[in-house]
PDB file of N, CA, C and O in Angstrom:
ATOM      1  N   UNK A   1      31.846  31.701-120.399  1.00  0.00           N
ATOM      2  CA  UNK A   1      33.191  31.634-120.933  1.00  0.00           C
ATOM      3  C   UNK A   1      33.797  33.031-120.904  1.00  0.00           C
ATOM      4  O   UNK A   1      33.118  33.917-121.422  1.00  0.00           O
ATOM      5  N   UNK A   2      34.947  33.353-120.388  1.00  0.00           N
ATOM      6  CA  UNK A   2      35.527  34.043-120.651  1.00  0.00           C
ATOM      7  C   UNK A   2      36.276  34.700-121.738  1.00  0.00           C
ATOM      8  O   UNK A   2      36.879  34.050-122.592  1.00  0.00           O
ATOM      9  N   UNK A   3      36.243  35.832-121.713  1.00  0.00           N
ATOM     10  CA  UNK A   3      36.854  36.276-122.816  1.00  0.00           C
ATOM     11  C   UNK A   3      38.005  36.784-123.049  1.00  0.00           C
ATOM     12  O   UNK A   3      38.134  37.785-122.345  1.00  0.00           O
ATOM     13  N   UNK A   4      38.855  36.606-123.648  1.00  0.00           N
ATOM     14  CA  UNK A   4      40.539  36.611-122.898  1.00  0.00           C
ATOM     15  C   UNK A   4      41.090  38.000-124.506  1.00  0.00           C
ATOM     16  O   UNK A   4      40.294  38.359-125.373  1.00  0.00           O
ATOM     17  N   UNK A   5      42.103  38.316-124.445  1.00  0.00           N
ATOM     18  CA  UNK A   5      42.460  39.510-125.298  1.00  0.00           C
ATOM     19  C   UNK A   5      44.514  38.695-125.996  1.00  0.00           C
ATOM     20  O   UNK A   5      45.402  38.035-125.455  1.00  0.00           O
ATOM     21  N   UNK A   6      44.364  39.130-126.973  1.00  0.00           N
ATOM     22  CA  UNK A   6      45.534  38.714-128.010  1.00  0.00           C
ATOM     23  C   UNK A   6      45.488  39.796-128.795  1.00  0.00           C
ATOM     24  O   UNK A   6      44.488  40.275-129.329  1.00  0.00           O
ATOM     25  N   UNK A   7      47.321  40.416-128.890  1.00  0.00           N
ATOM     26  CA  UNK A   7      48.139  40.913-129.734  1.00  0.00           C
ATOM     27  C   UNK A   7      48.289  40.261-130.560  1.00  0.00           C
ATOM     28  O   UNK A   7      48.479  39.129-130.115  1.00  0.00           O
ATOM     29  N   UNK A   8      48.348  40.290-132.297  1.00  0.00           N
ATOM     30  CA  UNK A   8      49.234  40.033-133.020  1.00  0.00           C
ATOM     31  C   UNK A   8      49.749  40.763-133.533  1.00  0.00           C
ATOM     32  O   UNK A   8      49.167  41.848-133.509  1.00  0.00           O
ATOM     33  N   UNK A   9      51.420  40.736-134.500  1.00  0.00           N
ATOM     34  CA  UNK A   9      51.750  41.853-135.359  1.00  0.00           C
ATOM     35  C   UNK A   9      51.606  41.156-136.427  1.00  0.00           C
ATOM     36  O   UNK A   9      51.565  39.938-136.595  1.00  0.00           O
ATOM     37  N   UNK A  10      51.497  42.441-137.477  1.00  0.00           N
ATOM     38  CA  UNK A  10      50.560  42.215-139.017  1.00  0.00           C
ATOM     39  C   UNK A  10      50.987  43.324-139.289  1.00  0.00           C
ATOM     40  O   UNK A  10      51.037  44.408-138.708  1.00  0.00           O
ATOM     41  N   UNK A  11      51.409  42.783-140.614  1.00  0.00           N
ATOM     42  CA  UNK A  11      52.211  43.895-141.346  1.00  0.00           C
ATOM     43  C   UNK A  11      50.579  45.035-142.133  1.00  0.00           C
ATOM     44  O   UNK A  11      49.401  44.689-142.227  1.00  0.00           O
ATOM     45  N   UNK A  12      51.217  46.319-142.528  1.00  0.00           N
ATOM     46  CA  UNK A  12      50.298  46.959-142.939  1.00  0.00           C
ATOM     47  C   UNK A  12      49.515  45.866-143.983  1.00  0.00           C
ATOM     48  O   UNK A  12      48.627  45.117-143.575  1.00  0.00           O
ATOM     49  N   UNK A  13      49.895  45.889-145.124  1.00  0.00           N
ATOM     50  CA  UNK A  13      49.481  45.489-146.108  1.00  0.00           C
ATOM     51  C   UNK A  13      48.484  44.037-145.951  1.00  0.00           C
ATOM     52  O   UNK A  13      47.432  43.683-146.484  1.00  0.00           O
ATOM     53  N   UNK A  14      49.137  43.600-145.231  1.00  0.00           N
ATOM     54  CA  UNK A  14      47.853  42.289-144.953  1.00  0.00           C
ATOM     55  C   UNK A  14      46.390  42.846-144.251  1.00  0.00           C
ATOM     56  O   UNK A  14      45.251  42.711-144.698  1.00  0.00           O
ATOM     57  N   UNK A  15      46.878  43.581-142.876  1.00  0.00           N
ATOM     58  CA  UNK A  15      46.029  44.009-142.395  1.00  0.00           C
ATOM     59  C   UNK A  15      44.843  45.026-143.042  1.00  0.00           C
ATOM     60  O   UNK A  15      43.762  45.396-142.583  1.00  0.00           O
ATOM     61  N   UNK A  16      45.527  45.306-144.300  1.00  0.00           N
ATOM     62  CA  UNK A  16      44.392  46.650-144.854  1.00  0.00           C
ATOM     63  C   UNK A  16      43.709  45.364-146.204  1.00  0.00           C
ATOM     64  O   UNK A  16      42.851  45.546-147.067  1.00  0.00           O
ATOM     65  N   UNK A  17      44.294  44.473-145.971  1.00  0.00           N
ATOM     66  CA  UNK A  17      43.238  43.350-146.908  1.00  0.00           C
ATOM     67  C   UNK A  17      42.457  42.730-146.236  1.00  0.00           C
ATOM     68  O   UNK A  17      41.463  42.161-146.688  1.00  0.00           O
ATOM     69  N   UNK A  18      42.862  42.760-144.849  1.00  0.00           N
ATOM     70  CA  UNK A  18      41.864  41.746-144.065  1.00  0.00           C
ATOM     71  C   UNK A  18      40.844  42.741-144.018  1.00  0.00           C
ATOM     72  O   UNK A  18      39.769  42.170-144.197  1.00  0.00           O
ATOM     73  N   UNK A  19      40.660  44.168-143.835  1.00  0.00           N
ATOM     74  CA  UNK A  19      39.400  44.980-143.590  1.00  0.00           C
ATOM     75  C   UNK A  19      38.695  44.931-144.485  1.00  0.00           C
ATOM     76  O   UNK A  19      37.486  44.873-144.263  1.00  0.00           O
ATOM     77  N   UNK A  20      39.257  44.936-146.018  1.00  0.00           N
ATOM     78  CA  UNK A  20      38.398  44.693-147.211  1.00  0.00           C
ATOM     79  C   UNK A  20      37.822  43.682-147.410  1.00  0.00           C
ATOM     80  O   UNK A  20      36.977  43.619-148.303  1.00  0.00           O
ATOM     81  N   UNK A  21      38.153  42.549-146.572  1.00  0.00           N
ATOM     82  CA  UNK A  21      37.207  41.407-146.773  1.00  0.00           C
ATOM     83  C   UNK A  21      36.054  41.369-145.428  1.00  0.00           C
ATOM     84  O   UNK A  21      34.891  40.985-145.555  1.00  0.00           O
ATOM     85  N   UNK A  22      36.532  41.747-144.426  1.00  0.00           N
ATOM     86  CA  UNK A  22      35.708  41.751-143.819  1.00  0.00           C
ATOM     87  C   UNK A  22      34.520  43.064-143.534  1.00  0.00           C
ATOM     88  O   UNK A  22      33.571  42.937-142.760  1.00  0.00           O
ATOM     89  N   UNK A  23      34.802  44.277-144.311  1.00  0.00           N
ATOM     90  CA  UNK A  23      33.924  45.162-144.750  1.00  0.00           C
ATOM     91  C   UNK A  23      32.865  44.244-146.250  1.00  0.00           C
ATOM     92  O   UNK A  23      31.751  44.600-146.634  1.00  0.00           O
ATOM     93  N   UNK A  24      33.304  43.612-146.542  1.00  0.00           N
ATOM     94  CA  UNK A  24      32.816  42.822-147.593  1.00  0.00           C
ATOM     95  C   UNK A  24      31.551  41.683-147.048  1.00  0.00           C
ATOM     96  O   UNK A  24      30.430  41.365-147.446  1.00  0.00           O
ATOM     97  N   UNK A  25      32.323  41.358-146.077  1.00  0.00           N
ATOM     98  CA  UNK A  25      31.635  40.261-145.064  1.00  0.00           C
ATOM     99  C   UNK A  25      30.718  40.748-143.977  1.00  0.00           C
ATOM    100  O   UNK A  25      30.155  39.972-143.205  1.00  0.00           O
ATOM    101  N   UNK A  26      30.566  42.220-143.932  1.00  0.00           N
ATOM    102  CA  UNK A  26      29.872  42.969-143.132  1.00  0.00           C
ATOM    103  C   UNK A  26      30.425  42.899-141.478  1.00  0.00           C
ATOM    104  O   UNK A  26      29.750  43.315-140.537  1.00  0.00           O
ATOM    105  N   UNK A  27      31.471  42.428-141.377  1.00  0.00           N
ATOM    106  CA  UNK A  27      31.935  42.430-140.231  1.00  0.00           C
ATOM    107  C   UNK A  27      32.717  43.942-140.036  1.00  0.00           C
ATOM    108  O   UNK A  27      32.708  45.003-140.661  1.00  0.00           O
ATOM    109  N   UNK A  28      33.441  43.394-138.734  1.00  0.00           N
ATOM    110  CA  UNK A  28      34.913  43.905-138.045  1.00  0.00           C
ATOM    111  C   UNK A  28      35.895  43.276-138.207  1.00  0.00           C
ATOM    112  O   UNK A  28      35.958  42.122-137.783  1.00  0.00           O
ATOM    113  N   UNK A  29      36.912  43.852-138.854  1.00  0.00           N
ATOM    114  CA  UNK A  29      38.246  43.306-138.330  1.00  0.00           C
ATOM    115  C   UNK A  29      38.142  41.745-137.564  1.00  0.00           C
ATOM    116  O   UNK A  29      38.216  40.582-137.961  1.00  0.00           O
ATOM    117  N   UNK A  30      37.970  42.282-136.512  1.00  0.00           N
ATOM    118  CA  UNK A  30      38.022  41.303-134.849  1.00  0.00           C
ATOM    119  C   UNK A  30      37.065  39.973-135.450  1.00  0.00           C
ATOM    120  O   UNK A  30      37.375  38.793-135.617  1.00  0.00           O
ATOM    121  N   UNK A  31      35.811  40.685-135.688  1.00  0.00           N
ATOM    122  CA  UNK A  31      34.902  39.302-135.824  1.00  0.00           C
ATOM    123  C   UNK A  31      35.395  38.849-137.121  1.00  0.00           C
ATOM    124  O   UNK A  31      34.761  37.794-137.152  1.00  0.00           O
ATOM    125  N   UNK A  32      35.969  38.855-138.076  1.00  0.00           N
ATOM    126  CA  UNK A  32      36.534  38.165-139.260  1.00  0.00           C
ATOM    127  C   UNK A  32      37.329  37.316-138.882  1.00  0.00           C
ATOM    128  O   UNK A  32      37.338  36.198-139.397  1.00  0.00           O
ATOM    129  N   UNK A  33      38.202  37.684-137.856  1.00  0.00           N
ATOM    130  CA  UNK A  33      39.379  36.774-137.727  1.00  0.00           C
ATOM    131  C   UNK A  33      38.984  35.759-136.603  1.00  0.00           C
ATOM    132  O   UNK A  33      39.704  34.771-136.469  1.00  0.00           O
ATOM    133  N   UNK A  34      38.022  35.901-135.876  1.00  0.00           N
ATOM    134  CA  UNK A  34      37.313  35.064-134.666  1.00  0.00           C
ATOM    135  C   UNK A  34      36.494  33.760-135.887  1.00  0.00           C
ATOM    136  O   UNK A  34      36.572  32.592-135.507  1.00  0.00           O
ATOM    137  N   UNK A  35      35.986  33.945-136.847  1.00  0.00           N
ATOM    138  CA  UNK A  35      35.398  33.362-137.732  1.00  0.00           C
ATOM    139  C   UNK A  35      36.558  32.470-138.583  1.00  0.00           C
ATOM    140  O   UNK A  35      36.757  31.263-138.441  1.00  0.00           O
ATOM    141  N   UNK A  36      37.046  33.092-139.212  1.00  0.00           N
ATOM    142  CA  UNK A  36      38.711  32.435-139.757  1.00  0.00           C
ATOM    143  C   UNK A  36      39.219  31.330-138.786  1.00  0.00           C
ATOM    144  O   UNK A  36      39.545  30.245-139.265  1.00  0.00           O
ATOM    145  N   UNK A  37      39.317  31.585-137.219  1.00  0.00           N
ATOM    146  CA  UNK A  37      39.965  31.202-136.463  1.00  0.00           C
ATOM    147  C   UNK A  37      38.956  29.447-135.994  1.00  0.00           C
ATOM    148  O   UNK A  37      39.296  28.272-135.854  1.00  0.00           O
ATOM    149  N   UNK A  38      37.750  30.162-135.908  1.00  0.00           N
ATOM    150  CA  UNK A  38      36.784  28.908-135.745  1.00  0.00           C
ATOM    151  C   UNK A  38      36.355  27.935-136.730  1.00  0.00           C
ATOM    152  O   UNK A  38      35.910  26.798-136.569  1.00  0.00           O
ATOM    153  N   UNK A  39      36.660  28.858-138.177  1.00  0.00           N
ATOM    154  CA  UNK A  39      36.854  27.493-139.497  1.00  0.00           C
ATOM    155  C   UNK A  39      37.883  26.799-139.215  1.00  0.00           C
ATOM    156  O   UNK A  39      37.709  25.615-138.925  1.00  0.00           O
ATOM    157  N   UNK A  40      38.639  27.114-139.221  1.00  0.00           N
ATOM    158  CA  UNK A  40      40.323  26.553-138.827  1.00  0.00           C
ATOM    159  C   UNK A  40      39.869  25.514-138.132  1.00  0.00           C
ATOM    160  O   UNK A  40      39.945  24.356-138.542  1.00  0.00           O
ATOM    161  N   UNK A  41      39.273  25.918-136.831  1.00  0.00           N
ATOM    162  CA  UNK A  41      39.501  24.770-135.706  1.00  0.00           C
ATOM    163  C   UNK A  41      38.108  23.628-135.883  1.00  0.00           C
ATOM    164  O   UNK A  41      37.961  22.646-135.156  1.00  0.00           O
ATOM    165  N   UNK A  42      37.386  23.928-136.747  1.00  0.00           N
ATOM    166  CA  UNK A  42      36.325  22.777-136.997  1.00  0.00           C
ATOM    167  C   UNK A  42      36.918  21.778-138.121  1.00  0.00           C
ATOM    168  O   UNK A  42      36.758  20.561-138.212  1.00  0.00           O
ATOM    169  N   UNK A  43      37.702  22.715-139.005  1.00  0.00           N
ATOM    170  CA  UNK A  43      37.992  21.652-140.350  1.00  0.00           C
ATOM    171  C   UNK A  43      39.508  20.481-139.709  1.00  0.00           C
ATOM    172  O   UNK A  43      39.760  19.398-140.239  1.00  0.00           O
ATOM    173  N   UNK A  44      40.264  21.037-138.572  1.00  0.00           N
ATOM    174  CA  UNK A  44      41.030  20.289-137.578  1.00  0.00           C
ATOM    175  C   UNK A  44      40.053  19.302-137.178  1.00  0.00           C
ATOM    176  O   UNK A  44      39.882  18.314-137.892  1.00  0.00           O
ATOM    177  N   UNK A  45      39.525  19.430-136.326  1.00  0.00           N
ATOM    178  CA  UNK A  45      38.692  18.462-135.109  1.00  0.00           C
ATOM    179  C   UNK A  45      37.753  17.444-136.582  1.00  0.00           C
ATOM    180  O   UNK A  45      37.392  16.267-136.569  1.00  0.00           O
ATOM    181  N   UNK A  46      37.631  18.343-137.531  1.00  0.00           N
ATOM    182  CA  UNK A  46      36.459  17.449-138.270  1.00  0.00           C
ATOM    183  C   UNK A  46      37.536  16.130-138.972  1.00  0.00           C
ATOM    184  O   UNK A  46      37.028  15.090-139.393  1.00  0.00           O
ATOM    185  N   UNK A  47      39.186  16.390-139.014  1.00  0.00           N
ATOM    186  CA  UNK A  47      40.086  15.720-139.336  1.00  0.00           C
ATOM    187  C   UNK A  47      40.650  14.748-138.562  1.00  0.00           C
ATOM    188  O   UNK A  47      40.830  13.567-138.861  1.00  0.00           O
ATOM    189  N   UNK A  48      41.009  15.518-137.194  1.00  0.00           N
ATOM    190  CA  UNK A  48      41.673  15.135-136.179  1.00  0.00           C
ATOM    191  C   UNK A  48      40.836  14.516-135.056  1.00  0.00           C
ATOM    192  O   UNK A  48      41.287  13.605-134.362  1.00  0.00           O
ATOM    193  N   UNK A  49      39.538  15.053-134.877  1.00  0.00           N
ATOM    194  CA  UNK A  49      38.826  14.867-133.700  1.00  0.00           C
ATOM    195  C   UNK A  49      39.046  16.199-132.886  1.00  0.00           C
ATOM    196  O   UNK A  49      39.823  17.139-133.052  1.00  0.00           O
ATOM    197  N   UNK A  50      37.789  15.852-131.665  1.00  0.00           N
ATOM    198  CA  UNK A  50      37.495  16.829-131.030  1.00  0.00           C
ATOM    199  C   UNK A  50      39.199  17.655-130.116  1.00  0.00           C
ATOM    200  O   UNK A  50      40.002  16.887-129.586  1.00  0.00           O
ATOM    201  N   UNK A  51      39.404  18.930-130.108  1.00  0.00           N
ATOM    202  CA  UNK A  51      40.935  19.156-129.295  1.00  0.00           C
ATOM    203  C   UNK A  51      40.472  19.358-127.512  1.00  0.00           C
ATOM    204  O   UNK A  51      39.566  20.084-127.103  1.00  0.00           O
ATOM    205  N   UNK A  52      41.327  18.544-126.722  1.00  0.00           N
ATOM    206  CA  UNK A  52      40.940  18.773-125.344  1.00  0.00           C
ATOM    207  C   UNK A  52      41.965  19.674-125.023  1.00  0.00           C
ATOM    208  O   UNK A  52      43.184  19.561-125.151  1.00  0.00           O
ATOM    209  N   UNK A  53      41.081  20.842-124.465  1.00  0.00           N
ATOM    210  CA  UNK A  53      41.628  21.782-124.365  1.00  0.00           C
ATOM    211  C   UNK A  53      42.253  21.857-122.304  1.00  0.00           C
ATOM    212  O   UNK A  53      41.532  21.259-121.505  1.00  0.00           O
ATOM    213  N   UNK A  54      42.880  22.222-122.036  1.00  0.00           N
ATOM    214  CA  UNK A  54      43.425  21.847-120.284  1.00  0.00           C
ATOM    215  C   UNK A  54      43.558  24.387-120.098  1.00  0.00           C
ATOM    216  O   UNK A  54      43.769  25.405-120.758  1.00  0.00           O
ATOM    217  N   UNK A  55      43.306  24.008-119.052  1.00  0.00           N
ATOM    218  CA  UNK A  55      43.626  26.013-118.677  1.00  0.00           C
ATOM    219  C   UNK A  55      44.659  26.175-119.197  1.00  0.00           C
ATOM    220  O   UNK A  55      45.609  25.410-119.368  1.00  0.00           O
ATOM    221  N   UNK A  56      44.441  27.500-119.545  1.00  0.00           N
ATOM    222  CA  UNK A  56      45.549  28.226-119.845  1.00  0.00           C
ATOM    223  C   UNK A  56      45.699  29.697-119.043  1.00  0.00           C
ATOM    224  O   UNK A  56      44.754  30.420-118.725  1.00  0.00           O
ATOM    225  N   UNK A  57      46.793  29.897-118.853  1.00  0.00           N
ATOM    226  CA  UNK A  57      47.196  31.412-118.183  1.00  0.00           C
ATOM    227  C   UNK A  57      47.608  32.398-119.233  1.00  0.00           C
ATOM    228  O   UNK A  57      47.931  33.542-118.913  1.00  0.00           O
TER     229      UNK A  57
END
């Protein structure tokens, strides 16, 4: 699988809470929100069913 790269903008103040939790969580930044991102999409699919995903550019 490839690994593909995403911008978001985030205001200071969120962003300096997300490090405190994920210094908390023994992570990075990056891997906190890859984790966040994959709860998200299990508690979906565990609702919705599996998402078929088609390429993206």
């Amino acid at each position: 699988m490839a690994t593909k790269s995403l911008s978001i903008r985030i205001d200071e103040e969120m962003l300096d809470k997300l490090h405190v939790i994920a210094d908390y969580e023994g992570r990075s930044a990056n891997s906190q929100i890859l984790v966040l991102i994959r709860d998200l999409i299990e508690r979906y699919e565990a609702i919705h069913g599996e998402i078929k995903t088609g390429k993206r550019t």
